[in-house]
C-alpha positions, 0 to 999 in steps of 0.5 A, spaced: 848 280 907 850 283 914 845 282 919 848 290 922 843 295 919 849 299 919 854 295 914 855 298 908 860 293 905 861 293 898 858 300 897 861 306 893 860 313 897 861 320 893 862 325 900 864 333 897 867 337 902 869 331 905 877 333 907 874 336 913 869 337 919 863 334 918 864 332 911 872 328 913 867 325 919 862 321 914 867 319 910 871 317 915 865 313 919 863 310 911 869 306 911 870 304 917 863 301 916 865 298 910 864 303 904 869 306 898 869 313 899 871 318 893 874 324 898 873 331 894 874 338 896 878 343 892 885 342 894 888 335 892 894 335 897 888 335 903 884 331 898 890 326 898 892 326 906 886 324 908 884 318 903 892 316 905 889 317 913 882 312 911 887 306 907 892 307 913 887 306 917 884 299 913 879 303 908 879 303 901 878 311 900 880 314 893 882 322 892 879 326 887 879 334 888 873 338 886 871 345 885 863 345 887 861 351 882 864 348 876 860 344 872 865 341 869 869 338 875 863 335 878 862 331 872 869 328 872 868 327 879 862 322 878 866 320 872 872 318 876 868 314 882 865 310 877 872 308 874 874 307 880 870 304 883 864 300 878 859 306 880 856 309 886 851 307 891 851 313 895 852 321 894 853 326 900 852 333 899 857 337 904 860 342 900 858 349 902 860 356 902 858 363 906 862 368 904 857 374 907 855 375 914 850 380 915 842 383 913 840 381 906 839 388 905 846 389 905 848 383 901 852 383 894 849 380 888 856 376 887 855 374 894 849 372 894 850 368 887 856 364 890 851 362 897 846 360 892 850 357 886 854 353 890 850 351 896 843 349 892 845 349 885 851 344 885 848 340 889 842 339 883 847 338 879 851 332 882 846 330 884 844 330 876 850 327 874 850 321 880 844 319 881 842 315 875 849 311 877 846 310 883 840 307 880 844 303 875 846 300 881 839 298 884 838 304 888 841 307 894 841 315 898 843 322 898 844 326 903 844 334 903 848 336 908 843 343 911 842 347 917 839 349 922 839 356 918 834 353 913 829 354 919 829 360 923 830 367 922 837 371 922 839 377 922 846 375 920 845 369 917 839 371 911 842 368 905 845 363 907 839 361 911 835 361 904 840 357 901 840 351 906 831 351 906 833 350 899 836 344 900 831 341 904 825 342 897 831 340 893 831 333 898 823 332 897 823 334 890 829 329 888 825 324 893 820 323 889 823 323 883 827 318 884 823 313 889 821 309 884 829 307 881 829 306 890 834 312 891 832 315 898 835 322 898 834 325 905 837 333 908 841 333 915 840 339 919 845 339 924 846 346 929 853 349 932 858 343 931 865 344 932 868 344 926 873 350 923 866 352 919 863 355 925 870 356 930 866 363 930 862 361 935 866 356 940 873 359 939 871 365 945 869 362 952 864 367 952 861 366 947 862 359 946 857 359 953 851 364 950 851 359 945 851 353 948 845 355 953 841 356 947 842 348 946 837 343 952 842 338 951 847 343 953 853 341 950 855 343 942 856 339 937 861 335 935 862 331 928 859 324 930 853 327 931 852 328 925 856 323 922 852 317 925 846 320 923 849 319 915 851 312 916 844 311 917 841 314 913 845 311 907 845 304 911 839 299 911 837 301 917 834 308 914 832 304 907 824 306 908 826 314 909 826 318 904 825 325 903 826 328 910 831 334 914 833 331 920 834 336 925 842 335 929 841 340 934 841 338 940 835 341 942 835 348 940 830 348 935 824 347 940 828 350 946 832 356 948 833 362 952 829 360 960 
């Protein structure tokens, strides 16, 4: 074995949403560590571009395209990992969606299924179809992809917010249903990271600065901040965390306006 707490030589990552942003990012920094990833997401040119990018680069990365909300591509997204590469050592729950932005009051119950089936529900259902495999293998990690959101109060961000406070329960709940087949599921919570999800609130110099003085580090975040913290997590140097949200935000939780 690797003395490098980081190596994931020889494991099998399955990372959803992965053909961009923090998703492209994890399963970019898992390869370059010695992990094969399974890049999804629904469009398979963009699944294809970036597995070609990571092999390229001297990775090994298959492209399997998927639509989270549907139960049956999910199903062959596990099954395709497995045949491609044995079975799976880790599962990174990236995918999401928020398609309304404003007050619950105003919220549009398809808006409010599609927030909730496809940023908690899908995610159980991967996990589900995944983590026996992962057991199969001896153990190894999950990692729920949240939010900041999931522990504050918005105006504009309600539904989405309940879905992301969602997934940390789903993290605990799965961790200790899981421990004793030594899986470790653990949630990520990053705040502002410049990637195309949140361009809304960087794109514009104005707002770019009123957002970034709400963070005491006083920057905003980029993909490998979050990214490191998953290469932890699903390495041996995060073998005994488990169950925890894990915060990536610069600050801002515990800090704000002067």
């Amino acid at each position: 074995m690797s003395d490098d707490l980081f190596d994931l030589t020889g494991k099998v990552a399955v990372i959803t949403g992965s053909t961009r942003g923090i998703g492209r990012g994890i399963a970019e920094q898992f390869a370059r560590r010695g992990a094969s990833v399974v890049i999804s997401s629904r469009k398979a040119d963009a699944c294809d571009d970036v597995r070609d990018a990571i092999v390229a680069a001297g990775g090994r990365a298959a492209a399997i395209p998927c639509n989270i909300s549907d139960k049956a591509q999910l199903a062959a997204l596990v099954d395709g990992a497995v045949a491609a590469y044995g079975g799976i050592d880790i599962v990174v729950c990236n995918a999401a969606v928020n398609p309304y932005f404003g007050p619950l009051a105003k919220i549009a119950d398809d808006q409010y299924d599609k927030i909730m089936n496809s940023n908690v529900r899908s995610n159980l259902w991967l996990c589900n179809m995944a983590l026996p495999h992962v057991a199969a293998r001896g153990g190894g990690a999950c990692i729920i992809i949240s939010s900041i959101a999931g522990l504050k109060g918005s105006r504009m961000l309600g539904a989405y917010g309940l879905s992301k406070a969602a997934d940390f329960q789903l993290a605990r709940n799965l961790a200790v249903e899981w421990g004793e087949q030594n899986i470790r599921v653990n949630a990520i919570a990053p705040g502002v990271i410049k990637t195309d999800f949140a361009k809304a609130l960087y794109e514009d110099p104005k707002m770019e600065a009123f957002v970034t003085k709400q963070y005491p580090i006083g920057r905003l975040g980029v993909v490998d901040d979050v990214s490191g913290i998953a290469v932890m997590l699903a390495s041996r140097a995060g073998e005994f965390v488990s169950g925890q949200g894990i915060v990536v935000d610069g600050g801002t939780t515990i800090g704000g306006f002067d």
